[in-house]
ZADO-1210 file (C-alpha; in nm, 4 decimals, padded with zeros to 6 digits):
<atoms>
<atom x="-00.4498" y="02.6536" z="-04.5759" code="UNK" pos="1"/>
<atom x="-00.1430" y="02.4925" z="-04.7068" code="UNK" pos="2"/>
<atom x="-00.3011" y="02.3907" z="-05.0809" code="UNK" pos="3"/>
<atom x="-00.2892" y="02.7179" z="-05.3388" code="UNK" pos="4"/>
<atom x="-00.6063" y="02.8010" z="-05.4822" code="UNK" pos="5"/>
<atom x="-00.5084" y="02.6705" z="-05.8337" code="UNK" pos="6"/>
<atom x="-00.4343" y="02.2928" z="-05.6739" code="UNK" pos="7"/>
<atom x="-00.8047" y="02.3242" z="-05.4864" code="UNK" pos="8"/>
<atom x="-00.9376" y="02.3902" z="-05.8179" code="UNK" pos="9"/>
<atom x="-00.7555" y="02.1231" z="-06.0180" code="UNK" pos="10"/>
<atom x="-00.8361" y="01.8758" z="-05.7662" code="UNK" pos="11"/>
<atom x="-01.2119" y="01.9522" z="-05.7866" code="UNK" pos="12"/>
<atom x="-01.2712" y="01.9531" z="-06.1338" code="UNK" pos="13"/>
<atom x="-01.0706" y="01.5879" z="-06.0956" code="UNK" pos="14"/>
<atom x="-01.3839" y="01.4307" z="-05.8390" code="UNK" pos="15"/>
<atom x="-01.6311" y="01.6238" z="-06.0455" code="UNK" pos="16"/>
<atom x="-01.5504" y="01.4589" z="-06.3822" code="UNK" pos="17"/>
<atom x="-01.5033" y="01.1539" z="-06.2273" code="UNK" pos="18"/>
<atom x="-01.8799" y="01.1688" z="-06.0849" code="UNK" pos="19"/>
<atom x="-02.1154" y="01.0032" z="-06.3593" code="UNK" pos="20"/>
<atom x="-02.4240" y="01.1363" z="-06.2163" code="UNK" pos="21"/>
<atom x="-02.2995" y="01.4855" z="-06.2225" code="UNK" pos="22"/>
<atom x="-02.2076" y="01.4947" z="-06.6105" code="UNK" pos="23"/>
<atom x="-02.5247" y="01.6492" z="-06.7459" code="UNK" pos="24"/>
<atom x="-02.4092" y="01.9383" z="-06.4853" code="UNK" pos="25"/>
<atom x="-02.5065" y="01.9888" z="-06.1400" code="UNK" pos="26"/>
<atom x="-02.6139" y="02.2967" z="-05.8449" code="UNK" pos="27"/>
<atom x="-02.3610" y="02.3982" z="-05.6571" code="UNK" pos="28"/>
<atom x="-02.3055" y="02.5348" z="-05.2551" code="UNK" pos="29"/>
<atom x="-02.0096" y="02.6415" z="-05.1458" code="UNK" pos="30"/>
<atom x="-01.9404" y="02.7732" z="-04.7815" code="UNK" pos="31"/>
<atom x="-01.6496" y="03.0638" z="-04.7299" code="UNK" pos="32"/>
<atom x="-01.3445" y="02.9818" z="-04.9169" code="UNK" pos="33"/>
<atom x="-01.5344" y="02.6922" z="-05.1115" code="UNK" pos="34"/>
<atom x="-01.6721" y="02.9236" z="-05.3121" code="UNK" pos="35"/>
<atom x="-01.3934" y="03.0791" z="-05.4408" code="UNK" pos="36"/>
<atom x="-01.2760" y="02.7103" z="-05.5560" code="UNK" pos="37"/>
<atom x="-01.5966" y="02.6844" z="-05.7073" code="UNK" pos="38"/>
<atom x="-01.5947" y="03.0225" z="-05.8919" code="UNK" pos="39"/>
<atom x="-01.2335" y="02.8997" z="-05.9879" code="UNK" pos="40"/>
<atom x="-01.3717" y="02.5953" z="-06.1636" code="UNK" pos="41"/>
<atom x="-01.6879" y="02.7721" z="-06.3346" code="UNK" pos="42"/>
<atom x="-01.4238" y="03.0497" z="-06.5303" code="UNK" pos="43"/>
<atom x="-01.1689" y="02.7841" z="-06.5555" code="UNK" pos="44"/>
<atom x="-01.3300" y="02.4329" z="-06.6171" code="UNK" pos="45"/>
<atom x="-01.7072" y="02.4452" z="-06.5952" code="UNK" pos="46"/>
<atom x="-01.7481" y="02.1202" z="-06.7750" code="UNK" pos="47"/>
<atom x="-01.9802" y="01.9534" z="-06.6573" code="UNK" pos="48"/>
<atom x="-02.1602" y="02.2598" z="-06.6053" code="UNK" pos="49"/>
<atom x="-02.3005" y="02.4808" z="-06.2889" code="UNK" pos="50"/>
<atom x="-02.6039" y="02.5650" z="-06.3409" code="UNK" pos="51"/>
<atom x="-02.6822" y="02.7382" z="-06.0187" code="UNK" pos="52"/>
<atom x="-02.4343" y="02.8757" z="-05.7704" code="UNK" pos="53"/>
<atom x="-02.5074" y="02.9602" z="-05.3702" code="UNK" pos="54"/>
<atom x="-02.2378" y="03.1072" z="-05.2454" code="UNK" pos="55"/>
<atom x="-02.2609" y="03.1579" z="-04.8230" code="UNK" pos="56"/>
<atom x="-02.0290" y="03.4009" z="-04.6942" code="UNK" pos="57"/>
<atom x="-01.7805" y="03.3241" z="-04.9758" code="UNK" pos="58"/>
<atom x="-01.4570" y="03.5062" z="-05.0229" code="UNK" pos="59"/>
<atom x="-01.5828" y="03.6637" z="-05.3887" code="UNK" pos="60"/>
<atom x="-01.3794" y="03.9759" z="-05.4671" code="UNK" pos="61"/>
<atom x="-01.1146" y="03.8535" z="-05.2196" code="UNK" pos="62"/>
<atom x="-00.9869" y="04.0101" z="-04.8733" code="UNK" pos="63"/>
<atom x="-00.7769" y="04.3186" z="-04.7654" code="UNK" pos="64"/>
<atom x="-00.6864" y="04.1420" z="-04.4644" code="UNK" pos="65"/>
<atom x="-00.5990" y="03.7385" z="-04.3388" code="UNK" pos="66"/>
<atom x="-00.9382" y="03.5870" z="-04.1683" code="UNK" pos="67"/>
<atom x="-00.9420" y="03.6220" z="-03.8062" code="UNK" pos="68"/>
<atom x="-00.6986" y="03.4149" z="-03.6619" code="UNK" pos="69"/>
<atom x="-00.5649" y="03.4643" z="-03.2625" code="UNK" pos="70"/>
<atom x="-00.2155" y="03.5073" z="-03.1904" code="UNK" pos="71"/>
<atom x="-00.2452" y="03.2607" z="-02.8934" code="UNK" pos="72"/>
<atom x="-00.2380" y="03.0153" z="-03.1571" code="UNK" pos="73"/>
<atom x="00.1377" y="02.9060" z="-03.2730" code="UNK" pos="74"/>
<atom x="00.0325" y="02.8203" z="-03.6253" code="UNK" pos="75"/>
<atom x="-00.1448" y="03.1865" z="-03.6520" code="UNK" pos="76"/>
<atom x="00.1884" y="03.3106" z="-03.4670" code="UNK" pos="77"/>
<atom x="00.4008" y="03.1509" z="-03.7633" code="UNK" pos="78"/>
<atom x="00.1775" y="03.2908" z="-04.0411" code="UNK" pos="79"/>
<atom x="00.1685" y="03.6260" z="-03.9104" code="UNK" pos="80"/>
<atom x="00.5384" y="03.6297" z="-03.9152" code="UNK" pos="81"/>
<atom x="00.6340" y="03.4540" z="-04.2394" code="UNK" pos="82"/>
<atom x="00.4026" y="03.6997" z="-04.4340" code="UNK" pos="83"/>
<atom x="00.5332" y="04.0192" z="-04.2741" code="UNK" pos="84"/>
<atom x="00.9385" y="03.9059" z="-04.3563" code="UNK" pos="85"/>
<atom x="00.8596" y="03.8107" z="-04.6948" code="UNK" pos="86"/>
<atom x="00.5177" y="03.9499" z="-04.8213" code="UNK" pos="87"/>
<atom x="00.1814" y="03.8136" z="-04.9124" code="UNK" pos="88"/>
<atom x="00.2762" y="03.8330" z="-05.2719" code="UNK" pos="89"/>
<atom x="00.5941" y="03.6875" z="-05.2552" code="UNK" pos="90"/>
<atom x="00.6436" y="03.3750" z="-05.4495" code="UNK" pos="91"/>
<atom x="00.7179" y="03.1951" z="-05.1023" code="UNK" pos="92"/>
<atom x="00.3781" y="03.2737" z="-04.9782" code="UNK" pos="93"/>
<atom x="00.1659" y="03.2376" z="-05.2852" code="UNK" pos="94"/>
<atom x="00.2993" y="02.9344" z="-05.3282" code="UNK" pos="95"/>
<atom x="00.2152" y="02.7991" z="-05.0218" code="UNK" pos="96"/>
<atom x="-00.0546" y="02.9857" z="-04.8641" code="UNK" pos="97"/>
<atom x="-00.4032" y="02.9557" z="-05.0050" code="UNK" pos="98"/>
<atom x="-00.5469" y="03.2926" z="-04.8475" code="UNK" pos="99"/>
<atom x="-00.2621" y="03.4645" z="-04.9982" code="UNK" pos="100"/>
<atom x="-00.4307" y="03.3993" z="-05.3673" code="UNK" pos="101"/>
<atom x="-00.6817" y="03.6058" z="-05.3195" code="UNK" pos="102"/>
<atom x="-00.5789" y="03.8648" z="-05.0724" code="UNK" pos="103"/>
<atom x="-00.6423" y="04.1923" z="-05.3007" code="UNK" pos="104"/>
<atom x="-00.4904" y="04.4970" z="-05.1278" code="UNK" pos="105"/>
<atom x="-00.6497" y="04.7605" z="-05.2976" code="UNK" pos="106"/>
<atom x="-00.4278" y="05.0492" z="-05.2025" code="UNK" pos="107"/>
<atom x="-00.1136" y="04.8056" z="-05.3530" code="UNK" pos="108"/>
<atom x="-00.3197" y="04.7075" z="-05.6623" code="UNK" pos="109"/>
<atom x="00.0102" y="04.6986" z="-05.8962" code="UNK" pos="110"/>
<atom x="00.1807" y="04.4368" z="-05.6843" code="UNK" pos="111"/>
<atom x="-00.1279" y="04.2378" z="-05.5904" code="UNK" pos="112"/>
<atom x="-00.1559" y="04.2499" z="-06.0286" code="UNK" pos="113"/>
<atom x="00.2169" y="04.1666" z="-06.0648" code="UNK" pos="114"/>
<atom x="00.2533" y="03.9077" z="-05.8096" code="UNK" pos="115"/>
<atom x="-00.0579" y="03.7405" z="-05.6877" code="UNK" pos="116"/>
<atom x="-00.1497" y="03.3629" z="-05.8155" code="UNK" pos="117"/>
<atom x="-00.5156" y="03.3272" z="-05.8912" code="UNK" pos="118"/>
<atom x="-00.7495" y="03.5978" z="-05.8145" code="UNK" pos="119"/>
<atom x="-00.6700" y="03.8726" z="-06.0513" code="UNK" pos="120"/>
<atom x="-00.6479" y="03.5723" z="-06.3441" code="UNK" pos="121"/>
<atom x="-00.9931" y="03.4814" z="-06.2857" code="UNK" pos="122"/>
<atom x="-01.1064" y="03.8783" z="-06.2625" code="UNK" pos="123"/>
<atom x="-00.9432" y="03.8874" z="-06.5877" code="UNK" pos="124"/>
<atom x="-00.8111" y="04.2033" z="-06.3958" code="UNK" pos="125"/>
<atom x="-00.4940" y="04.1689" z="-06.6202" code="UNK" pos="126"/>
<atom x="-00.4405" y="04.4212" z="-06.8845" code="UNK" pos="127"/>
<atom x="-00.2093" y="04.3471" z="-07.1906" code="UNK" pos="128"/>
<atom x="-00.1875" y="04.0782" z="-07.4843" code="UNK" pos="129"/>
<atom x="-00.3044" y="03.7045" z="-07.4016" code="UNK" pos="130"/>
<atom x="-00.4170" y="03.8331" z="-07.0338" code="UNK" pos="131"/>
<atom x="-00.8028" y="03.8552" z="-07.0901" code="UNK" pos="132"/>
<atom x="-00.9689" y="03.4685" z="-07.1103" code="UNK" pos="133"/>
<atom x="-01.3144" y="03.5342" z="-07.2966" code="UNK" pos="134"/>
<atom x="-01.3391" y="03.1618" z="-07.1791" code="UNK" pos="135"/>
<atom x="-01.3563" y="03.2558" z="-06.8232" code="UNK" pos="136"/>
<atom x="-01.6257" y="03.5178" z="-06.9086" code="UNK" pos="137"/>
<atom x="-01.8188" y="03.3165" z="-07.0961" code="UNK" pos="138"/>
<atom x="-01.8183" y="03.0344" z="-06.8715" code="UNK" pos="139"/>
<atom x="-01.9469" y="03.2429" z="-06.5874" code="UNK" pos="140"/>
<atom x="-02.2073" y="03.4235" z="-06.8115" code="UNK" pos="141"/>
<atom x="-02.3674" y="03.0558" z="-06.8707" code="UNK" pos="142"/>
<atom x="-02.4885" y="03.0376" z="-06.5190" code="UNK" pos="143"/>
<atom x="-02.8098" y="02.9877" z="-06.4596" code="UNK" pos="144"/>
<atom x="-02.8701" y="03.1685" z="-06.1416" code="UNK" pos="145"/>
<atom x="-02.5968" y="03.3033" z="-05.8854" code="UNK" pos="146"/>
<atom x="-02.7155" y="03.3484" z="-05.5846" code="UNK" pos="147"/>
<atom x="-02.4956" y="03.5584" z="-05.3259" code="UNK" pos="148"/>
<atom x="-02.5338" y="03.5354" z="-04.9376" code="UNK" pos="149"/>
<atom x="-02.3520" y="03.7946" z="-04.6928" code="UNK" pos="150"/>
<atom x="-02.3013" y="03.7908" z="-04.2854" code="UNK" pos="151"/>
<atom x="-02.4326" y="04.1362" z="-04.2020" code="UNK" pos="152"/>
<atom x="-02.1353" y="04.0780" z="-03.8821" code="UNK" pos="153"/>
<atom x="-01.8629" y="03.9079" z="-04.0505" code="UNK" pos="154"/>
<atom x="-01.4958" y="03.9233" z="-03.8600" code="UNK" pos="155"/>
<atom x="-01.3879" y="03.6397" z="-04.0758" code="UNK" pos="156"/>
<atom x="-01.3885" y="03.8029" z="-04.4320" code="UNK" pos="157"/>
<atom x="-01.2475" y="04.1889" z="-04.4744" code="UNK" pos="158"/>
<atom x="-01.4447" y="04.3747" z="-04.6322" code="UNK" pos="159"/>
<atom x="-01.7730" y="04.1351" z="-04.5584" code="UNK" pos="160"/>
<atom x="-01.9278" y="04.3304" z="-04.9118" code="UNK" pos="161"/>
<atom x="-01.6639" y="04.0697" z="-05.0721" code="UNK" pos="162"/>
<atom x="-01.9417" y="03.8234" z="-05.0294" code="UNK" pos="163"/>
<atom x="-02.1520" y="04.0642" z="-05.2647" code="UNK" pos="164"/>
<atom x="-01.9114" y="04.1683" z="-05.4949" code="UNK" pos="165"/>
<atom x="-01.8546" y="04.4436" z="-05.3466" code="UNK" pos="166"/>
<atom x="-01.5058" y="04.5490" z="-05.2119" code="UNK" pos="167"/>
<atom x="-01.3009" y="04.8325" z="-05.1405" code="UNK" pos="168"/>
<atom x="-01.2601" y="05.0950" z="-05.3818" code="UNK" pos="169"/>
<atom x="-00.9326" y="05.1178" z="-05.6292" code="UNK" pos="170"/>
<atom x="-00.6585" y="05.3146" z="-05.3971" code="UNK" pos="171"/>
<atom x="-00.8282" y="05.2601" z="-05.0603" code="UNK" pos="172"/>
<atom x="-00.8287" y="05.0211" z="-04.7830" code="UNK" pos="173"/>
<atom x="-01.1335" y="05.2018" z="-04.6165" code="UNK" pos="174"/>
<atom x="-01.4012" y="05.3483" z="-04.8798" code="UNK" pos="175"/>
<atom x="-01.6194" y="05.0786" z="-04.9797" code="UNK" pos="176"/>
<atom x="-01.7764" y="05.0643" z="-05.3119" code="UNK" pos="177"/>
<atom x="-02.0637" y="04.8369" z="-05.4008" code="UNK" pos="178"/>
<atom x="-02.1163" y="04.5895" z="-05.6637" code="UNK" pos="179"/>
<atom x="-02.2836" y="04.7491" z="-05.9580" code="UNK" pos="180"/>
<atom x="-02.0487" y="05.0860" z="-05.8792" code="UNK" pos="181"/>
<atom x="-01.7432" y="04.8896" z="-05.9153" code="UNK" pos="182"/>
<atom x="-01.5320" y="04.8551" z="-06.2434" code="UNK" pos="183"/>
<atom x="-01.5432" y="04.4684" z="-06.2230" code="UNK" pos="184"/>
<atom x="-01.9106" y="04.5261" z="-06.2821" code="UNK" pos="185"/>
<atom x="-01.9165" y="04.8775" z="-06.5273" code="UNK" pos="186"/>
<atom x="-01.6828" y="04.6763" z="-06.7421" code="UNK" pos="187"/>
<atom x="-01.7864" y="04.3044" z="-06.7068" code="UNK" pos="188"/>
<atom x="-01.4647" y="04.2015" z="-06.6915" code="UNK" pos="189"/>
<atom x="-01.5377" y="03.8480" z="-06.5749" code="UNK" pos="190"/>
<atom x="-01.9715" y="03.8184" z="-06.6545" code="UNK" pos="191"/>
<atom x="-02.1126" y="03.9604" z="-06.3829" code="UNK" pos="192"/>
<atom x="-02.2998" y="04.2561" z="-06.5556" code="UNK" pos="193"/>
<atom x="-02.4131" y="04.0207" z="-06.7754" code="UNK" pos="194"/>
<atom x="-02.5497" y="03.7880" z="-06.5497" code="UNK" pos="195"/>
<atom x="-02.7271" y="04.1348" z="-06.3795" code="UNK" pos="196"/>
<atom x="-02.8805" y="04.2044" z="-06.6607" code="UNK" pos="197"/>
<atom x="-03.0341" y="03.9037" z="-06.7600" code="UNK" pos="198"/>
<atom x="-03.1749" y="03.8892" z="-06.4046" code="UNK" pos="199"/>
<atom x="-02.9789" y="03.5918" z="-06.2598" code="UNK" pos="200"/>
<atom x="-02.8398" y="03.7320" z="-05.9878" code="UNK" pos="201"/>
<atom x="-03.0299" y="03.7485" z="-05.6432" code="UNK" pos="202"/>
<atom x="-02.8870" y="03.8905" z="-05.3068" code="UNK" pos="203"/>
<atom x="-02.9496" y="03.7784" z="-04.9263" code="UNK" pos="204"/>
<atom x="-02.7839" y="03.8557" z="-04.6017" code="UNK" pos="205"/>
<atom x="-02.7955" y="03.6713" z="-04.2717" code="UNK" pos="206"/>
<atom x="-02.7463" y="03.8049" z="-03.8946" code="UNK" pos="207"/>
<atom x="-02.4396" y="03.7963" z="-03.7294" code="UNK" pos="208"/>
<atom x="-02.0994" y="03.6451" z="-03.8276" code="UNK" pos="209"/>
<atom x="-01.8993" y="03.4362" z="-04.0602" code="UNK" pos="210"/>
<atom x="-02.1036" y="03.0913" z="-04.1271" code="UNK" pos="211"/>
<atom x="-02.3353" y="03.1631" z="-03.8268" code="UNK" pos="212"/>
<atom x="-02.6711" y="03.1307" z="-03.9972" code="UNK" pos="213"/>
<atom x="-02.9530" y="02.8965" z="-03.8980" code="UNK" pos="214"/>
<atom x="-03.0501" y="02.5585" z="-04.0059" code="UNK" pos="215"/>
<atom x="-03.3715" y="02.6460" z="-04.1295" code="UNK" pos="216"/>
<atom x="-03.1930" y="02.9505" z="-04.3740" code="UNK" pos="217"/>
<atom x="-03.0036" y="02.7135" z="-04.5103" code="UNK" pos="218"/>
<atom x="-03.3049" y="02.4413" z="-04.5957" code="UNK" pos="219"/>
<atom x="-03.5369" y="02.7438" z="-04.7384" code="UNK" pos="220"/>
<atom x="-03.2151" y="02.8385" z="-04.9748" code="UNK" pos="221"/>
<atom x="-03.1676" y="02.5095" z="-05.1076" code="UNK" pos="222"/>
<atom x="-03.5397" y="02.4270" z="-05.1309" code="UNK" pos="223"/>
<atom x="-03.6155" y="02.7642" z="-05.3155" code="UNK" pos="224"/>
<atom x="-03.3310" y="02.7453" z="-05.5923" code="UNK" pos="225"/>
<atom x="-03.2022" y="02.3778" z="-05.6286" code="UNK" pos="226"/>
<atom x="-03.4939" y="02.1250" z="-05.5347" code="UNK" pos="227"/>
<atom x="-03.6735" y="02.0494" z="-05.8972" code="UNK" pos="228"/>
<atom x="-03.7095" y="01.7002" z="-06.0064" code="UNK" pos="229"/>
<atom x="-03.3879" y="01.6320" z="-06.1986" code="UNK" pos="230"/>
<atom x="-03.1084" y="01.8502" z="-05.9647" code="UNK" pos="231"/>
<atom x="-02.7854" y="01.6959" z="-05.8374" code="UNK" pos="232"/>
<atom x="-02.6276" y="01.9496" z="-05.5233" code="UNK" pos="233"/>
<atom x="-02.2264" y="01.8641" z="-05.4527" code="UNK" pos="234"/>
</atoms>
């Protein structure tokens, strides 16, 4: 919760490069938020490389909403409040509140733009002079295979299509719009097209909610797209 996005990432890429066996690159499987740390470190670092990326139920294209968290709790309690005094894009929040870098309220798209730390960097969502990072592109572009898992029930992550790339339209907090409809996608800003049309992306979807999948789904992904005789999984 308390560590921004851009710390996560840092720290990563610090145990990666300091992992011998993982310099020639490595397969990576990230769970909910992890994989927006590791799509954070593929646009940003990506050295050593990913060469495969299975992302379960992760938090993609972001969230219109906090996860589910019950009021009954006095740490949800405290969050709830601090955020609606000062604003998920303060500086106050984004500094210290993880969820709040990649909370994209597309009906307040100028603010989110303005004011939020990490996810509209690595969307290269930016527009002006020295705001667009090729490097991110090309770094995600260089992926082998991304392979993108959604919970057909999820609570957790608003909209749940987030886990496909897909999100809510520009201007709306309700009308969904899909992956390959979406201007992230029409204009690559970040690789994904690219990685569509070289056939590298491949789409599941699992029953019920957030991270509720069974054991055997999870050995039949990892069997089908990292298990060859030289891969290393983190």
């Amino acid at each position: 919760f308390f560590m921004t996005m851009e710390k996560q990432v840092d720290q990563f890429a610090r145990v990666v490069r300091a992992d011998s066996e993982l310099s020639g690159g490595f397969n990576a499987l990230g769970f909910s938020q992890g994989n927006t740390v590791l799509r954070g470190y593929i646009h940003k670092y990506n050295d050593p490389p990913v060469k495969t990326f299975l992302s379960i139920h992760g938090v993609l294209m972001g969230v219109n909403g906090l996860p589910d968290c019950p009021l009954t709790s006095g740490l949800c309690r405290l969050l709830a409040s601090v955020i609606s005094h000062v604003g998920v894009y303060s500086s106050f929040v984004q500094d210290r509140l993880a969820q709040a870098n990649y909370f994209r309220d597309a009906a307040n798209l100028e603010a989110y733009r303005a004011s939020c730390h990490f996810l509209p960097f690595i969307n290269n969502e930016i527009q002006g002079p020295g705001n667009q990072n090729s490097i991110h592109k090309s770094n995600f572009e260089s992926l082998q295979k991304l392979v993108l898992v959604m919970a057909q029930n999820d609570s957790m992550v608003h909209p749940k299509e987030s886990e496909h790339f897909g999100y809510f339209k520009d201007g709306s907090r309700t009308e969904l719009v899909a992956m390959r409809d979406a201007p992230w996608y029409k204009e690559d800003w970040f690789g994904l097209k690219s990685l569509d049309e070289a056939k590298k992306i491949e789409f599941h979807s699992t029953p019920g909610n957030h991270l509720r999948f069974k054991k055997d789904f999870l050995v039949e992904m990892v069997q089908r797209y990292f298990v060859t005789e030289s891969s290393v999984v983190v």
